[in-house]
LUMVEX-897869 format. One record per residue (C-alpha): residue number from 1; residue in three letters; x negated, y, z. Coordinates in pm, 1 decimal. Layout:
BEGIN
<node><num>NUM</num><residuo>ALA</residuo><c1>X</c1><c2>Y</c2><c3>Z</c3></node>
...
END
This chain:
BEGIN
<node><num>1</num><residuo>UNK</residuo><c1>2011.2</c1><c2>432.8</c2><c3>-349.8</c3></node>
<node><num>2</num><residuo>UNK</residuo><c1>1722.7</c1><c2>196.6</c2><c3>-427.8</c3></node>
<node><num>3</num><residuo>UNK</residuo><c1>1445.5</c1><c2>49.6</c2><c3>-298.4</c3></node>
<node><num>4</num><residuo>UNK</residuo><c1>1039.6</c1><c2>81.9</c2><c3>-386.1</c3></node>
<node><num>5</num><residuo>UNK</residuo><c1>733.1</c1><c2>-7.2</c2><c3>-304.3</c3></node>
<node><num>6</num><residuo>UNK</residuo><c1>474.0</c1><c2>230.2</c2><c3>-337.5</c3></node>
<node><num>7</num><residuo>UNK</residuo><c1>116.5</c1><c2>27.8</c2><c3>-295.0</c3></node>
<node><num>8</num><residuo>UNK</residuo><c1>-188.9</c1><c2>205.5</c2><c3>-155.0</c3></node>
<node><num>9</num><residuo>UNK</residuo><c1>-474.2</c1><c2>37.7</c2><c3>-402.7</c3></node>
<node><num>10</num><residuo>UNK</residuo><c1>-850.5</c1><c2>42.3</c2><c3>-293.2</c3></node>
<node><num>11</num><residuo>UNK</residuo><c1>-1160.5</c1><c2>-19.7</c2><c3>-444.2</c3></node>
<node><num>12</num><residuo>UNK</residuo><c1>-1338.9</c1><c2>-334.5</c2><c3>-358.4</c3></node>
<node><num>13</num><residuo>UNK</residuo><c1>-1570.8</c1><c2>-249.5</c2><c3>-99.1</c3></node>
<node><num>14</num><residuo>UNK</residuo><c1>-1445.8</c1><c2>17.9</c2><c3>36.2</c3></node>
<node><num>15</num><residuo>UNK</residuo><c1>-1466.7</c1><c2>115.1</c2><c3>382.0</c3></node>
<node><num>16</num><residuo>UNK</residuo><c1>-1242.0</c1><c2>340.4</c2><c3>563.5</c3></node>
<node><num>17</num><residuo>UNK</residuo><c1>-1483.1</c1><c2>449.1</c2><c3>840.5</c3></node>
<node><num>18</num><residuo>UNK</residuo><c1>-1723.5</c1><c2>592.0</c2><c3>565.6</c3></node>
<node><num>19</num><residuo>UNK</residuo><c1>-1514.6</c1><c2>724.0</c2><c3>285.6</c3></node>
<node><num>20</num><residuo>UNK</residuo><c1>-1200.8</c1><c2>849.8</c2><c3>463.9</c3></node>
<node><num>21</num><residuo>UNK</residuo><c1>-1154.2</c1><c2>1157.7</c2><c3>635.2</c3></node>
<node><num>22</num><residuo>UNK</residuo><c1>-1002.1</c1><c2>1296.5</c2><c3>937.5</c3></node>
<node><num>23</num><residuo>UNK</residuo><c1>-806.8</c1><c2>1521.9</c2><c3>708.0</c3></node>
<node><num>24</num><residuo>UNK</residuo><c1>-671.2</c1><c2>1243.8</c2><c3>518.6</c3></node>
<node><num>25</num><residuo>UNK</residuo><c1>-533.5</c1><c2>1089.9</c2><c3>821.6</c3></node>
<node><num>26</num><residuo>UNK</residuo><c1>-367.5</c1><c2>1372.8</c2><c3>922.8</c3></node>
<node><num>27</num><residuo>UNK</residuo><c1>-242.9</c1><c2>1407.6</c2><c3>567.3</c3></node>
<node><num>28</num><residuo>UNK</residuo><c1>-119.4</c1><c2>1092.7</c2><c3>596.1</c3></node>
<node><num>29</num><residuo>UNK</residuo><c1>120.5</c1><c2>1133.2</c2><c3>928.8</c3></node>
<node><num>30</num><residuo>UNK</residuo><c1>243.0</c1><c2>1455.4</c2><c3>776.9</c3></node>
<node><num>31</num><residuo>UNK</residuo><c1>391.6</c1><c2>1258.0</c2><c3>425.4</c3></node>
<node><num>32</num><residuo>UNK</residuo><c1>472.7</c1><c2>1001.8</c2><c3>658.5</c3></node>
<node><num>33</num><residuo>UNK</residuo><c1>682.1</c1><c2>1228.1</c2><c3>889.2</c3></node>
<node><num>34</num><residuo>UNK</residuo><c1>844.9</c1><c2>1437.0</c2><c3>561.1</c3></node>
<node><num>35</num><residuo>UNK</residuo><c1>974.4</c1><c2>1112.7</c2><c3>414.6</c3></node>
<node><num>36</num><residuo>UNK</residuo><c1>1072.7</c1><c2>1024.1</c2><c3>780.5</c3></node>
<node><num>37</num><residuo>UNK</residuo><c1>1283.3</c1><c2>1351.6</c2><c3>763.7</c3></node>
<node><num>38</num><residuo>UNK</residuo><c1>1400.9</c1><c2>1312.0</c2><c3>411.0</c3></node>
<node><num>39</num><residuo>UNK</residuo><c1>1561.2</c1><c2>942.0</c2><c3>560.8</c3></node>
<node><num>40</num><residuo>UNK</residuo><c1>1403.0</c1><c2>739.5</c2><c3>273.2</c3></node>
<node><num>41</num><residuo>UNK</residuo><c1>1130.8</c1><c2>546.7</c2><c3>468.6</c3></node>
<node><num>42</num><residuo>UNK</residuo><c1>1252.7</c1><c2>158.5</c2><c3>555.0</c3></node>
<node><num>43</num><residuo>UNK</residuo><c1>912.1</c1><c2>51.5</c2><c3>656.5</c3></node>
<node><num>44</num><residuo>UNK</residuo><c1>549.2</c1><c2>204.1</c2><c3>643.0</c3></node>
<node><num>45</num><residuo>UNK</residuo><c1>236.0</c1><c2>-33.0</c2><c3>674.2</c3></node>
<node><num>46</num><residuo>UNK</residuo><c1>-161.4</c1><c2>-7.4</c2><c3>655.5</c3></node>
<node><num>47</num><residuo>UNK</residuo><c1>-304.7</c1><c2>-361.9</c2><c3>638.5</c3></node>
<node><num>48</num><residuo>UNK</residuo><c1>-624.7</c1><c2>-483.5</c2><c3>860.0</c3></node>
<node><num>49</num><residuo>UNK</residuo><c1>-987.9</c1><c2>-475.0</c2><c3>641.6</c3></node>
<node><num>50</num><residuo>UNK</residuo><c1>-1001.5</c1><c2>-715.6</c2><c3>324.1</c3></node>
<node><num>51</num><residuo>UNK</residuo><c1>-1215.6</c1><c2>-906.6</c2><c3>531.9</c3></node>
<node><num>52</num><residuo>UNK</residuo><c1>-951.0</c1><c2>-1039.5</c2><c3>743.1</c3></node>
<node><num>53</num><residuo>UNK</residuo><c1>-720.9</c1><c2>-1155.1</c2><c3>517.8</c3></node>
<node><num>54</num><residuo>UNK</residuo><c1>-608.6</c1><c2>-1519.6</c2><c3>425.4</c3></node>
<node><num>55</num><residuo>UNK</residuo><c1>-488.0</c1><c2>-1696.2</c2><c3>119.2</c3></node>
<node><num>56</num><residuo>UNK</residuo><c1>-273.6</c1><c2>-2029.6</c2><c3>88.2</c3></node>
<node><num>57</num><residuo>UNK</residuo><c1>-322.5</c1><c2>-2182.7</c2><c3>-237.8</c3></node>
<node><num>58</num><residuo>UNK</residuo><c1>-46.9</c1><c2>-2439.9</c2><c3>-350.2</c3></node>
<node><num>59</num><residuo>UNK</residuo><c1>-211.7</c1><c2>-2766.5</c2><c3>-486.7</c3></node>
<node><num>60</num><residuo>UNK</residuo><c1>-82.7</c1><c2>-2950.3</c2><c3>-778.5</c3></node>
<node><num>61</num><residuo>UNK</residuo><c1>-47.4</c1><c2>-3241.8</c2><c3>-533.7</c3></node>
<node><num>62</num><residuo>UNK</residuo><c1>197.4</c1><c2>-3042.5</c2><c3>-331.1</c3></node>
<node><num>63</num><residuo>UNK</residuo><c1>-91.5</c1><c2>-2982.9</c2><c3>-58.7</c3></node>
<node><num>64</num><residuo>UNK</residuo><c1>-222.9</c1><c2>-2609.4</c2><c3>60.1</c3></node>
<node><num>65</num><residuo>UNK</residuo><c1>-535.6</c1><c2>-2501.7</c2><c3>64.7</c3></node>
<node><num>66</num><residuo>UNK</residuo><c1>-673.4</c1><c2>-2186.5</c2><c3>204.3</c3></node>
<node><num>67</num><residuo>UNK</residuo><c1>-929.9</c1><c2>-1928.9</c2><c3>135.7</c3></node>
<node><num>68</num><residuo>UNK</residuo><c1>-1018.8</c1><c2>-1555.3</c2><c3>213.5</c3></node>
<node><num>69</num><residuo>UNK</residuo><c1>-874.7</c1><c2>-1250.9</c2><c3>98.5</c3></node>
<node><num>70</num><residuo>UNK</residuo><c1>-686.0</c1><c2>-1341.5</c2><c3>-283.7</c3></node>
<node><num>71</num><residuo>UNK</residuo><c1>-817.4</c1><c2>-1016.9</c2><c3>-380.8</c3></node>
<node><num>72</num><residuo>UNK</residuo><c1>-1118.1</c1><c2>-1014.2</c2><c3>-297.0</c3></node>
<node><num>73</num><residuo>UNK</residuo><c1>-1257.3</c1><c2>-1052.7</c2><c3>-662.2</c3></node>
<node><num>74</num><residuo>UNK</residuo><c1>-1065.0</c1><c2>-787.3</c2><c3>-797.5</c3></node>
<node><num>75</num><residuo>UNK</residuo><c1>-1135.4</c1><c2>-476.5</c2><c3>-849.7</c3></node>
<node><num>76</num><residuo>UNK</residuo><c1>-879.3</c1><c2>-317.9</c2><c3>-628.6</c3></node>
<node><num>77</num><residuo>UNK</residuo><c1>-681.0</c1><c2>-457.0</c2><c3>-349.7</c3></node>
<node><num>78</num><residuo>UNK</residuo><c1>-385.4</c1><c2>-326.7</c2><c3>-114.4</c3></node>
<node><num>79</num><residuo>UNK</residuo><c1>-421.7</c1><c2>-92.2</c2><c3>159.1</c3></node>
<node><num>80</num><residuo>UNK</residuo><c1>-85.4</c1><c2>-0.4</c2><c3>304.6</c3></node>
<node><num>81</num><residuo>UNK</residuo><c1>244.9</c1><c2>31.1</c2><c3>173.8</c3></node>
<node><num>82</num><residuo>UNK</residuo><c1>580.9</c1><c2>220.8</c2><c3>199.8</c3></node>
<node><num>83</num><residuo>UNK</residuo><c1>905.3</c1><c2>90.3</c2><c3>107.3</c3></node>
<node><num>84</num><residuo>UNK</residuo><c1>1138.4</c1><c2>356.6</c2><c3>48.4</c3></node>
<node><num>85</num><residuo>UNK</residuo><c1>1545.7</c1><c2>439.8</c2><c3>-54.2</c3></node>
<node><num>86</num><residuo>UNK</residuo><c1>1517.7</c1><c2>693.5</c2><c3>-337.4</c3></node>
<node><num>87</num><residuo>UNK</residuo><c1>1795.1</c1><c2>770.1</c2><c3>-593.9</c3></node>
<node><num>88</num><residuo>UNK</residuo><c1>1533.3</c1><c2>699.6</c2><c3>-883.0</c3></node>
<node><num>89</num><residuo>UNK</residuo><c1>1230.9</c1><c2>632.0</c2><c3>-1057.4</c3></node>
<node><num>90</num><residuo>UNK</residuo><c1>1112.5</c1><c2>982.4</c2><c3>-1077.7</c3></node>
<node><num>91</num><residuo>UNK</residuo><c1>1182.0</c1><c2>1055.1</c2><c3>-708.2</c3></node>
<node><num>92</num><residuo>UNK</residuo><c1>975.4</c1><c2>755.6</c2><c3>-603.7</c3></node>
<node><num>93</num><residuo>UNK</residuo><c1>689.1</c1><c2>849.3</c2><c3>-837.4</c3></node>
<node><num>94</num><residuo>UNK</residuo><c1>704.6</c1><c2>1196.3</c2><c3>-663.7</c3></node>
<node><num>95</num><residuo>UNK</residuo><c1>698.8</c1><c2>1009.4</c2><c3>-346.6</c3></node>
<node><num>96</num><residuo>UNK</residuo><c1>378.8</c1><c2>811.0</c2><c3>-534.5</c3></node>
<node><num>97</num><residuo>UNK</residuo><c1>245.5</c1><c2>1113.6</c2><c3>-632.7</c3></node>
<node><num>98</num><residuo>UNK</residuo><c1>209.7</c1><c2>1251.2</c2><c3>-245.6</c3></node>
<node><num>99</num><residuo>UNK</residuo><c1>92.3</c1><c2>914.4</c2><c3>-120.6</c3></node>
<node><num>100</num><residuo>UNK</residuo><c1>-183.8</c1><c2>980.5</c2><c3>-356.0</c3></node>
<node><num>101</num><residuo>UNK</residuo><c1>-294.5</c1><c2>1273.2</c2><c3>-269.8</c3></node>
<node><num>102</num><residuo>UNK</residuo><c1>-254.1</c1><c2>1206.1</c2><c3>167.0</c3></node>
<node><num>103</num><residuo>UNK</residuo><c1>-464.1</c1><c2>897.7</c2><c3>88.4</c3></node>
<node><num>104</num><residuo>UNK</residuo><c1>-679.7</c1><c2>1000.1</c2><c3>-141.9</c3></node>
<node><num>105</num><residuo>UNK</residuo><c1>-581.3</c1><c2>664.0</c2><c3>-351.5</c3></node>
<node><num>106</num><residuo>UNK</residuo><c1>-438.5</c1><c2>522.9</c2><c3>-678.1</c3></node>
<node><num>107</num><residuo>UNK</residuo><c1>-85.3</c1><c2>395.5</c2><c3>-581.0</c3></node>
<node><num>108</num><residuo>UNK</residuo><c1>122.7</c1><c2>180.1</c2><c3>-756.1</c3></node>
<node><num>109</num><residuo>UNK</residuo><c1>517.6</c1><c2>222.3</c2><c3>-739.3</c3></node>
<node><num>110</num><residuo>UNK</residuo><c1>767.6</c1><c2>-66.4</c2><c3>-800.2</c3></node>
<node><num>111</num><residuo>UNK</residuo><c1>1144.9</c1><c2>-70.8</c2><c3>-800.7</c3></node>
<node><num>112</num><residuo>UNK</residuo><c1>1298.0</c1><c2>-424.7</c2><c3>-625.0</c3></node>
<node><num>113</num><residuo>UNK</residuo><c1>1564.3</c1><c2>-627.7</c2><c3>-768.0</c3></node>
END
């Protein structure tokens, strides 16, 4: 088996409390409990607001500096996560495609070294 990351992306400026559903949250648990069954899930995270996030910037000098959210330019950023154990690349992207449709988001899927 091997391990993915399947990324929840969101739109810059987008706020859960107006755009999200109660239907998607129960959408959610329900992919979240299936993949619990299936014993693939390692870990399963949402992240705080963009807002709260923090950046440390390596200087050329060897010093850090920090700053808000890295992403917060960008046109996307990451919502949550799930790492999983699938036996492929086309089982995670059907995992990818479910997380899409429970949270009504683009996700990205990545294999790890």
């Amino acid at each position: 088996m091997a391990q993915f990351l399947i990324l929840v992306l969101r739109p810059a400026g987008y706020d859960h409390a107006t755009s999200l559903d109660k239907g998607a949250y129960r959408d959610i648990d329900a992919l979240n409990d299936e993949m619990e069954a299936a014993g693939i899930r390692v870990f399963v995270g949402g992240l705080r607001p963009l807002r709260e996030a923090q950046t440390l910037h390596i200087q050329i000098d060897g010093s850090i500096s920090l700053s808000g959210a890295f992403s917060a330019s960008e046109m996307n950023y990451i919502d949550g996560l799930w790492i999983l154990e699938c036996e492929n690349m086309d089982d995670a992207l059907n995992w990818g495609r479910k997380a899409s449709l429970a949270c009504r988001a683009s996700t990205e899927v990545r294999p790890f070294y």
